[in-house]
C-alpha positions as a LaTeX table, in Angstrom:
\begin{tabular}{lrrr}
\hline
Residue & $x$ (\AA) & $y$ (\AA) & $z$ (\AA) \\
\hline
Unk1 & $-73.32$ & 36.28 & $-73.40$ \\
Unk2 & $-71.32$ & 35.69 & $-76.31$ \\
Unk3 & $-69.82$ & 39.07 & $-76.76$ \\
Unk4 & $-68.91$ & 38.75 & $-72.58$ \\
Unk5 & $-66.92$ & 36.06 & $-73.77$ \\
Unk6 & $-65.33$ & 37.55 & $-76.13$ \\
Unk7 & $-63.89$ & 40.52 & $-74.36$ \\
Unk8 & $-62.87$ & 38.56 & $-71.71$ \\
Unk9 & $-60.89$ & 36.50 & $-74.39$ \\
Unk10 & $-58.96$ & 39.49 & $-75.79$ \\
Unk11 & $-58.38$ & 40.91 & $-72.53$ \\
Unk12 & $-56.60$ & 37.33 & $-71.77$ \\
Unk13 & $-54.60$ & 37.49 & $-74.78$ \\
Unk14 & $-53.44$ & 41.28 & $-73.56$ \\
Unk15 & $-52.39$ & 40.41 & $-69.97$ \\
Unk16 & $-49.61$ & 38.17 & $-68.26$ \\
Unk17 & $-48.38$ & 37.13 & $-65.13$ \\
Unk18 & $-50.26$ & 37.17 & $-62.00$ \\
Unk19 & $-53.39$ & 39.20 & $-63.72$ \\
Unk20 & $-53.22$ & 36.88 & $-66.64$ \\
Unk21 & $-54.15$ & 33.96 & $-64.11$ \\
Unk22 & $-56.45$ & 36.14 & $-62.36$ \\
Unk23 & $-58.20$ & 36.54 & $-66.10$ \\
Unk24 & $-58.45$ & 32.82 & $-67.15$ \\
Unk25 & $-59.97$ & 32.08 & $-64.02$ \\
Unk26 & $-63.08$ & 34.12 & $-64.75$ \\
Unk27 & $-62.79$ & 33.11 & $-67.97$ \\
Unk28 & $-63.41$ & 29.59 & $-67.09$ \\
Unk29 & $-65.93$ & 30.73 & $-64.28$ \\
Unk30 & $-67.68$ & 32.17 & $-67.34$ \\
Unk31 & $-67.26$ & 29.18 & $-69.61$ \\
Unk32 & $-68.61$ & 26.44 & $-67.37$ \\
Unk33 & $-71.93$ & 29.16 & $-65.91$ \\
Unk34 & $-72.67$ & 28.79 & $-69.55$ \\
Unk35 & $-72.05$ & 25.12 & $-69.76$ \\
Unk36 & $-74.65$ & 24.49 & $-66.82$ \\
Unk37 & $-77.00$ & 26.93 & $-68.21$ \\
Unk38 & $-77.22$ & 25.52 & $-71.52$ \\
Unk39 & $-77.48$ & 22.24 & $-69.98$ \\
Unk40 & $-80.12$ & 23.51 & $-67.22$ \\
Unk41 & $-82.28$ & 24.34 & $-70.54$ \\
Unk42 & $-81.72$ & 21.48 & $-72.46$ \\
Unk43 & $-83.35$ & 19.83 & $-68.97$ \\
Unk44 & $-85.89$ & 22.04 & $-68.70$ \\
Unk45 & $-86.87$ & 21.27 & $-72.62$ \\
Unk46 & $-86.90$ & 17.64 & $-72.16$ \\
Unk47 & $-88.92$ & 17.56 & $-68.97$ \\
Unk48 & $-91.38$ & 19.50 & $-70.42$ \\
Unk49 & $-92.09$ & 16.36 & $-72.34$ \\
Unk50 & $-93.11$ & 14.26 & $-68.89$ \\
Unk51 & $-96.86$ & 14.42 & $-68.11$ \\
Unk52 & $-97.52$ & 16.88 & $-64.93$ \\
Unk53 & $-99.38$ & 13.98 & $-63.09$ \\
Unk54 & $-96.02$ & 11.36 & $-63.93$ \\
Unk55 & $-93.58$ & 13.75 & $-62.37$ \\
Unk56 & $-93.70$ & 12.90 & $-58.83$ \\
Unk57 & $-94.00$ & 9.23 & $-59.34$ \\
Unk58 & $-90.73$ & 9.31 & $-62.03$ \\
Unk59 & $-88.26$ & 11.41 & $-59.54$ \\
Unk60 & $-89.81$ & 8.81 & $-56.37$ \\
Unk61 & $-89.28$ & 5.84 & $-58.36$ \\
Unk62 & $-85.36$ & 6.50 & $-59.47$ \\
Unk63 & $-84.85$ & 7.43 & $-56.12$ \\
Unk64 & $-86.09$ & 4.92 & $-54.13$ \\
Unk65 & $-84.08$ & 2.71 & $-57.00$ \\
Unk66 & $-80.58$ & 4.66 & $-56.56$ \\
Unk67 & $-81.20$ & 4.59 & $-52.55$ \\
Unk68 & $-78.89$ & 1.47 & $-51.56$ \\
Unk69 & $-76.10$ & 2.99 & $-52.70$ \\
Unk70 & $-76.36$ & 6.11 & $-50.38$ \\
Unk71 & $-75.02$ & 4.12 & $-47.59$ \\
Unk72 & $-74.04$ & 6.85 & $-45.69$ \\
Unk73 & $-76.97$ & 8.93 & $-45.69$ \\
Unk74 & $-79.18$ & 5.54 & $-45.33$ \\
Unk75 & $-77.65$ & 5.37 & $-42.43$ \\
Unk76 & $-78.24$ & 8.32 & $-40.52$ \\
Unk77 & $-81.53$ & 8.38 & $-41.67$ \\
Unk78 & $-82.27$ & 5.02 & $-40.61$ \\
Unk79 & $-80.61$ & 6.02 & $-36.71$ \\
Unk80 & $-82.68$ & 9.81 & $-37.06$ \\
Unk81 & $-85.99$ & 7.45 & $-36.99$ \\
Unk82 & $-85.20$ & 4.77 & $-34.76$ \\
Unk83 & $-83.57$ & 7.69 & $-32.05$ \\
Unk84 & $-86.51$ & 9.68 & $-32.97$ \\
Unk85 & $-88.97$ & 7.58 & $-31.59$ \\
Unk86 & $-90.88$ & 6.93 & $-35.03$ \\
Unk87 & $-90.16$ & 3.11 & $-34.40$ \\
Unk88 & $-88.26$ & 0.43 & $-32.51$ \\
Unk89 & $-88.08$ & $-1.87$ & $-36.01$ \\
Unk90 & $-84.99$ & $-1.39$ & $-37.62$ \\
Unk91 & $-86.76$ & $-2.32$ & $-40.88$ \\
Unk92 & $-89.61$ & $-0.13$ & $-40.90$ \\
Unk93 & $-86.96$ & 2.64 & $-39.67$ \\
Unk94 & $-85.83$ & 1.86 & $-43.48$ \\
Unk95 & $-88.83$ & 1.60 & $-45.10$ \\
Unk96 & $-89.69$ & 5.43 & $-43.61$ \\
Unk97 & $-86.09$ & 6.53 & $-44.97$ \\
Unk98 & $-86.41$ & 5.09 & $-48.46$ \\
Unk99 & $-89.97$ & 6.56 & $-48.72$ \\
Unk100 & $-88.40$ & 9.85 & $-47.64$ \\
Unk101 & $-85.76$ & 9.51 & $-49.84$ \\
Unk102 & $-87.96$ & 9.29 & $-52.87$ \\
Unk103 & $-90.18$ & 12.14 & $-51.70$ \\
Unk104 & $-87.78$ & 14.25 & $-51.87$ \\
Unk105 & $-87.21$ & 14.02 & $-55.47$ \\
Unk106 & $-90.61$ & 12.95 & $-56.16$ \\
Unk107 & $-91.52$ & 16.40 & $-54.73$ \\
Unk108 & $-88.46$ & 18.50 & $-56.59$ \\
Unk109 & $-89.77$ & 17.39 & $-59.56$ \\
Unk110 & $-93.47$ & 17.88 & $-58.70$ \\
Unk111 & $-92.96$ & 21.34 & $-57.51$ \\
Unk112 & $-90.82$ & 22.04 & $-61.26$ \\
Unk113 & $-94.47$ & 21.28 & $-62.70$ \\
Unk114 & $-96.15$ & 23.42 & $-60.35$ \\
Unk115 & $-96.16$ & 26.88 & $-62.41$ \\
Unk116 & $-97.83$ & 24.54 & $-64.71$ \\
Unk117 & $-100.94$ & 23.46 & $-63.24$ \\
Unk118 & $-101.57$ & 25.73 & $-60.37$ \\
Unk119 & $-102.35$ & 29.11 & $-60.96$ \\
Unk120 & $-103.96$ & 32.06 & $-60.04$ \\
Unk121 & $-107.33$ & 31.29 & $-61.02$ \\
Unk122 & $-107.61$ & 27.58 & $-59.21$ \\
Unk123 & $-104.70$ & 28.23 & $-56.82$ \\
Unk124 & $-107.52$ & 27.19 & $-53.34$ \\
Unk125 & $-108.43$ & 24.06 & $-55.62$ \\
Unk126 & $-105.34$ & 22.90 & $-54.79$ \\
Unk127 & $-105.09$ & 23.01 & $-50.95$ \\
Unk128 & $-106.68$ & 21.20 & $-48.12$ \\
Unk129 & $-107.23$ & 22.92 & $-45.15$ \\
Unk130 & $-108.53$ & 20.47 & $-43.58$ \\
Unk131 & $-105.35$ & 19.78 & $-40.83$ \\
Unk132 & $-104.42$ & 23.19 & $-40.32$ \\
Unk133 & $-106.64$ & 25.15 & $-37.05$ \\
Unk134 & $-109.06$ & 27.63 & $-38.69$ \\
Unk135 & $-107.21$ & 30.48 & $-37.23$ \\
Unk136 & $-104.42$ & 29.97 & $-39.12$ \\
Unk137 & $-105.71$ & 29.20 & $-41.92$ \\
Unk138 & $-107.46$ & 32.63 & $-42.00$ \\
Unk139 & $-104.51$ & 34.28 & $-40.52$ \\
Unk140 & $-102.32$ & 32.54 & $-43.54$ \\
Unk141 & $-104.54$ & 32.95 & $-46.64$ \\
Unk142 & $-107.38$ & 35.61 & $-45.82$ \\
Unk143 & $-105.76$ & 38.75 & $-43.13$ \\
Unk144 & $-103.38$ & 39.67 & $-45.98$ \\
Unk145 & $-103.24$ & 43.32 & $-44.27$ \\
Unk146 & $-100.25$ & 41.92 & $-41.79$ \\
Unk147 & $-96.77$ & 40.41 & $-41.98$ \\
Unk148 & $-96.57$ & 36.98 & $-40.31$ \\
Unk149 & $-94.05$ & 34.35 & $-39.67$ \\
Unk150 & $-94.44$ & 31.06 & $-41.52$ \\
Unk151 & $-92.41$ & 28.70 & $-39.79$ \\
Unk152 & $-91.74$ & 25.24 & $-40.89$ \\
Unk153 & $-89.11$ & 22.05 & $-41.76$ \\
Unk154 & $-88.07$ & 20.30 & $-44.85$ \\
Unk155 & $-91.31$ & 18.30 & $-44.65$ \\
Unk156 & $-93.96$ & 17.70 & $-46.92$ \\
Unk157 & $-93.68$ & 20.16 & $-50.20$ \\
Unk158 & $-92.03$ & 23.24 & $-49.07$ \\
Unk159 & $-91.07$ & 24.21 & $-52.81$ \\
Unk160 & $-94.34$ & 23.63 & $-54.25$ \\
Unk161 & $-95.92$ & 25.19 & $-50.99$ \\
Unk162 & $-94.37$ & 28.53 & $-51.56$ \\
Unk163 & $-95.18$ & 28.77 & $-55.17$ \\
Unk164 & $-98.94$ & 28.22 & $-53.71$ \\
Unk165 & $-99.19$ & 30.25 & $-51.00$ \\
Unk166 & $-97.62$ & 33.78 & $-53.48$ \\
Unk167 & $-100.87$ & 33.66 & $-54.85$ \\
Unk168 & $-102.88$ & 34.64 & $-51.87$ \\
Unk169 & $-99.90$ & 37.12 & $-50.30$ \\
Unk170 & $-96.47$ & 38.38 & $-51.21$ \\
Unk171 & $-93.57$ & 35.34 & $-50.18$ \\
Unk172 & $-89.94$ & 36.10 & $-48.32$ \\
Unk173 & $-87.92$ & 32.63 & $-48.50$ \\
Unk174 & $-84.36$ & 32.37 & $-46.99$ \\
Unk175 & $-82.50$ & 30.25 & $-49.43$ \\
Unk176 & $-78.81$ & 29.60 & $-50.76$ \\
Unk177 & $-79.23$ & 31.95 & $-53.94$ \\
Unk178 & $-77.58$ & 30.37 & $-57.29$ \\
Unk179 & $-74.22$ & 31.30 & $-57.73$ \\
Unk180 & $-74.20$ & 30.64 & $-61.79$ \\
Unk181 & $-76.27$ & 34.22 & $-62.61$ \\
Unk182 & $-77.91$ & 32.73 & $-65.54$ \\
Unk183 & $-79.38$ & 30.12 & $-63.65$ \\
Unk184 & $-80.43$ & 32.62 & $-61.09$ \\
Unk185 & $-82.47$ & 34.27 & $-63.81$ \\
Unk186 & $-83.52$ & 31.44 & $-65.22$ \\
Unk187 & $-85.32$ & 30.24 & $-61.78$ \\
Unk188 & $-86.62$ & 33.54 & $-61.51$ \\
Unk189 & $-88.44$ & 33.50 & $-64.74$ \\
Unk190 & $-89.42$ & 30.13 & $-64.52$ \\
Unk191 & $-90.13$ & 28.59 & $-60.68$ \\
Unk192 & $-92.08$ & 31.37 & $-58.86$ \\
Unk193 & $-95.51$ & 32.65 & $-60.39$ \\
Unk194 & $-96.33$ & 35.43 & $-57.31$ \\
Unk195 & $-94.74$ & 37.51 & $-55.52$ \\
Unk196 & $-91.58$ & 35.34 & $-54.09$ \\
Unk197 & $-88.49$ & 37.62 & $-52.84$ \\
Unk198 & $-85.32$ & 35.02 & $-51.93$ \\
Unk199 & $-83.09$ & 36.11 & $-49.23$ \\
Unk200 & $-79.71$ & 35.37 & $-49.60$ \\
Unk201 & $-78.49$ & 33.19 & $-46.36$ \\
Unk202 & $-75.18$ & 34.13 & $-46.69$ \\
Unk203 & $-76.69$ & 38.12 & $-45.81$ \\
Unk204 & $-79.07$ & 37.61 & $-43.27$ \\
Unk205 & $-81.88$ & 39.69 & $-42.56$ \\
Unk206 & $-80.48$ & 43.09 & $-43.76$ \\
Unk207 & $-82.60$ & 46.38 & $-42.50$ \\
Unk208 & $-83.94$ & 46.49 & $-46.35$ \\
Unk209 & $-84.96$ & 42.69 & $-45.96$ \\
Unk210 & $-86.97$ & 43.12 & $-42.68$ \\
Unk211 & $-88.25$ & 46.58 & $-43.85$ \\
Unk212 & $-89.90$ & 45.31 & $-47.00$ \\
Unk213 & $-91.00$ & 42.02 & $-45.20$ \\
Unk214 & $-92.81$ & 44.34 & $-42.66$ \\
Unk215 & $-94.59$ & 47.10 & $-45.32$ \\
Unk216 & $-95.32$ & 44.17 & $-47.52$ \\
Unk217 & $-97.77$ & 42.52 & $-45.32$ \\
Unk218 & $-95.83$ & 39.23 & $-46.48$ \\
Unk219 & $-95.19$ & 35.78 & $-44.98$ \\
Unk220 & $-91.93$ & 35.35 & $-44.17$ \\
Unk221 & $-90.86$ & 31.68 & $-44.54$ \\
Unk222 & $-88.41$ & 30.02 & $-42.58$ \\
Unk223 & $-87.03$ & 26.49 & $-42.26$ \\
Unk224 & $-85.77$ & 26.29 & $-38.73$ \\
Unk225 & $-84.75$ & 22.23 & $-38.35$ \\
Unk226 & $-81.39$ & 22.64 & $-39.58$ \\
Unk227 & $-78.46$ & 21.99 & $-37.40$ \\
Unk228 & $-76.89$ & 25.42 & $-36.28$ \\
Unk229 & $-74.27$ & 27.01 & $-34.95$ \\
Unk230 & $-73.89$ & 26.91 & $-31.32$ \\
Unk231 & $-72.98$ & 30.42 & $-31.58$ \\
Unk232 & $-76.23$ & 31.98 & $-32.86$ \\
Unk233 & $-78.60$ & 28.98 & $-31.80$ \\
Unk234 & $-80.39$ & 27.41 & $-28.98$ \\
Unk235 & $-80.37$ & 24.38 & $-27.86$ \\
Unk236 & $-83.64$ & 22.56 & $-27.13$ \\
Unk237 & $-85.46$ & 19.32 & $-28.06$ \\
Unk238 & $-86.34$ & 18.53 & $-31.75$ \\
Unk239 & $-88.46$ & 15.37 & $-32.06$ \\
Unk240 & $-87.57$ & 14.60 & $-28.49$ \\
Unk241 & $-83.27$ & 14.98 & $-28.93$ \\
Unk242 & $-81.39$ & 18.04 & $-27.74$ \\
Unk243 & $-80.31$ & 19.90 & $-31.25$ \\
Unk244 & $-78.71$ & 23.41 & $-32.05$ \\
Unk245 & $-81.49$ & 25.33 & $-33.33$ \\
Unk246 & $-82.01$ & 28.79 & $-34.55$ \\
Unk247 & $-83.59$ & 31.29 & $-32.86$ \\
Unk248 & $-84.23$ & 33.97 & $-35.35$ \\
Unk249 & $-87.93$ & 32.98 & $-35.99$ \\
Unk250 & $-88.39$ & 33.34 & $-32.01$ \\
Unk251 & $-86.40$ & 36.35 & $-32.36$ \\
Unk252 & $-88.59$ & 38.22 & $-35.19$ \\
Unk253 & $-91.50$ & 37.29 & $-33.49$ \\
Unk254 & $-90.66$ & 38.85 & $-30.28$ \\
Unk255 & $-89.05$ & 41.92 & $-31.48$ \\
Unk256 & $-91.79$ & 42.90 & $-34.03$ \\
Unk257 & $-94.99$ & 41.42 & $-31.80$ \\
Unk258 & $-95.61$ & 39.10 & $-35.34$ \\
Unk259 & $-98.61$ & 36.19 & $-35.13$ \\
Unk260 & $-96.56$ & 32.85 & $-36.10$ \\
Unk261 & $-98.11$ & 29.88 & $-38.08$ \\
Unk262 & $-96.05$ & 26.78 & $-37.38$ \\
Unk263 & $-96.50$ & 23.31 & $-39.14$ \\
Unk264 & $-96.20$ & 21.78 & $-42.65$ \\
Unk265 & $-98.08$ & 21.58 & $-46.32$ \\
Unk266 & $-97.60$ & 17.44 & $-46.99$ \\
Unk267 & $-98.71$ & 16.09 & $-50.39$ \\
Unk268 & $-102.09$ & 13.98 & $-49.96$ \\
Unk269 & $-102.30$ & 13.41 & $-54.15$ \\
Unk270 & $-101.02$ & 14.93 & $-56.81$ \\
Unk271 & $-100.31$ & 18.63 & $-56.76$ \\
Unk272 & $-103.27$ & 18.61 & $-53.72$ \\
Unk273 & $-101.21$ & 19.71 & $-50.53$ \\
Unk274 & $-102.45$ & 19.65 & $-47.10$ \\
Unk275 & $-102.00$ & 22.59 & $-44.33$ \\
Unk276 & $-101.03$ & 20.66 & $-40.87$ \\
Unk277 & $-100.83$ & 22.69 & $-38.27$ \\
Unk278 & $-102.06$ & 24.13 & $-35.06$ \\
Unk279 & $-103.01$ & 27.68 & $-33.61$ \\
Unk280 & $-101.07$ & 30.45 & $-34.72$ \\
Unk281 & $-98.45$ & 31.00 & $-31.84$ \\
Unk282 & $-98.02$ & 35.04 & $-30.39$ \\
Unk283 & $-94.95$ & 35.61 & $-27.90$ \\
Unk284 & $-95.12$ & 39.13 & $-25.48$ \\
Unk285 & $-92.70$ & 41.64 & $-25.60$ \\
Unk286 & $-89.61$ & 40.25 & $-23.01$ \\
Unk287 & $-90.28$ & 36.32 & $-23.60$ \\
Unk288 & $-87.78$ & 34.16 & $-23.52$ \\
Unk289 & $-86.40$ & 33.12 & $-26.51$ \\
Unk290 & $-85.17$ & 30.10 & $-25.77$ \\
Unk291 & $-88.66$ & 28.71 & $-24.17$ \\
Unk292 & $-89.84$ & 30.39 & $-27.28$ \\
Unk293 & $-87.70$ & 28.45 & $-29.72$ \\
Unk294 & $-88.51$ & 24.83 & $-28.05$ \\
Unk295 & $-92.33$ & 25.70 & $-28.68$ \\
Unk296 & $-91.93$ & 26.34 & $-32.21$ \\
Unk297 & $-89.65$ & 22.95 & $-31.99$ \\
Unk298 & $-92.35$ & 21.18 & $-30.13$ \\
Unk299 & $-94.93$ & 22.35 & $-33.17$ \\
Unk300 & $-92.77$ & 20.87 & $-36.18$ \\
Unk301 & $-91.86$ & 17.64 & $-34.41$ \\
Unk302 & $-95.81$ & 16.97 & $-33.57$ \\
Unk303 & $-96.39$ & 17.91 & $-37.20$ \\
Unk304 & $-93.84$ & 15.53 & $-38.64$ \\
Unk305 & $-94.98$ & 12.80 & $-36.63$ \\
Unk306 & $-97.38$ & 12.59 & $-38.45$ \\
Unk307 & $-96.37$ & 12.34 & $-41.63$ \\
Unk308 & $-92.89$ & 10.65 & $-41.25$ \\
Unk309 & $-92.03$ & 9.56 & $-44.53$ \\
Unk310 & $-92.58$ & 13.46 & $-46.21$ \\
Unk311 & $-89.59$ & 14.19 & $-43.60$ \\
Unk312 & $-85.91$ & 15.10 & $-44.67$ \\
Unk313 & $-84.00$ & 12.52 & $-42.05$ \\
Unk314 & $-80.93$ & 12.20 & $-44.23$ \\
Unk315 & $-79.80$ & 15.28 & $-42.92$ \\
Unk316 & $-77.39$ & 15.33 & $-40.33$ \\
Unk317 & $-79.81$ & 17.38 & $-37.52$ \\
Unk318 & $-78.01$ & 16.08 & $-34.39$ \\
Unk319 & $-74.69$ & 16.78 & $-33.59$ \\
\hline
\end{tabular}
């Protein structure tokens, strides 16, 4: 890293004009990737210091703390619930979106701890099948020999759910990939303990992407409750509102005849997560994929009904 640095440095000092500018950009590109790296670590070191079974409750409680003064995002929670159908009370509608305000960090931080206490060895300790259908549970965690489709929301403990589930088959997550390099290595060392392959959502699913998805036998993960683009979406009901969604789980599952297990892992206690979910959904050759896309819709809502306050509702899903 250093001696990067230092090339870049004399190559500064040896060019002018346009290139020069072009040069001192990177150069500060460089300088602050190592700034957040070295501060990323520093992090990392002090956290290690926070008990495992203290690290959801610390990230909830600041949170819920710091919430007032997301007034914006407080607010379109608040109107997600109430237009959702969750309640009519304006005040539990706020009680739901501060809860899910400090899950979220309560479960960022929880899942940081995950490598930690969950491993290969006691990996089934930590999950409750319980609300999941027994056929896909056994589709999920026992008929390794196939690819499926894993299709869920930002509810419950996706991070800490994928982390799990690499240890009983290989993991494909769509994700916004770290643009700082460093940091991208550090996550890889650090986050994942199986087999987890991040797709880059800027690429898509390239032929290599699908083709190693498919000879893997792996789950591939994807978030579909984000708002898309009307141009490569469909729109159909999401907890009972009209929403751009996208249709490339319906799409996969069509195209390559793949079982699909739809629902959520929600935290029940600490680093315990429960499977919610019903039968594993199969769509024939020639379906539509619209009618296809509102029944995986019609899955997550039911599932995050259930557990409203795991649910991301800051996010601006409507539009």
């Amino acid at each position: 890293m250093t001696l990067r640095f230092l090339r870049c440095a004399r190559i500064v000092n040896m060019q002018g004009g346009f290139f020069g500018i072009i040069f001192r950009m990177k150069l500060l590109q460089l300088m602050l990737g190592i700034v957040a790296y070295a501060a990323l670590w520093m992090f990392s070191a002090l956290y290690r210091l926070v008990p495992c079974n203290r690290a959801y409750g610390l990230g909830a409680a600041i949170a819920r703390a710091l919430y007032p003064l997301f007034r914006r995002r407080r607010r379109i929670a608040i109107d997600n619930i109430l237009k959702a159908g969750i309640t009519s009370d304006h005040a539990e509608a706020d009680r739901i979106a501060r809860m899910s305000w400090g899950h979220l960090a309560g479960h960022i931080c929880e899942a940081l701890k995950v490598p930690y206490v969950i491993t290969r060895e006691n990996w089934r300790e930590h999950l409750d099948e319980s609300g999941g259908a027994p056929a896909a549970v056994k589709l999920l965690l026992e008929e390794t020999d196939r690819p499926i489709l894993l299709v869920s929301a930002h509810h419950g403990v996706w991070e800490a759910a994928t982390n799990l589930l690499s240890f009983a088959r290989p993991m494909f997550a769509i994700a916004r990939t770290m643009n700082n390099p460093y940091i991208a290595r550090w996550m890889g060392a650090h986050h994942f303990r199986g087999p987890v392959t991040i797709i880059d959502k800027n690429h898509g699913f390239t032929p290599d992407v699908l083709r190693g998805w498919l000879q893997e036998n792996a789950a591939m993960t994807i978030l579909m409750d984000q708002h898309a683009n009307p141009r490569h979406a469909v729109r159909c009901d999401f907890l009972g509102r009209p929403a751009w969604t996208f249709s490339t789980a319906a799409r996969l599952a069509i195209r390559y005849r793949i079982p699909v297990v739809v629902g959520s892992f929600v935290r029940v206690a600490p680093f315990r997560y429960r499977l919610v979910g019903g039968e594993p959904l199969s769509f024939p050759p020639g379906s539509d994929v619209a009618k296809a896309t509102a029944a995986l819709n019609e899955r997550l809502g039911a599932a995050i009904r259930l557990y409203p306050e795991q649910y991301l509702w800051a996010h601006r899903r409507w539009r």
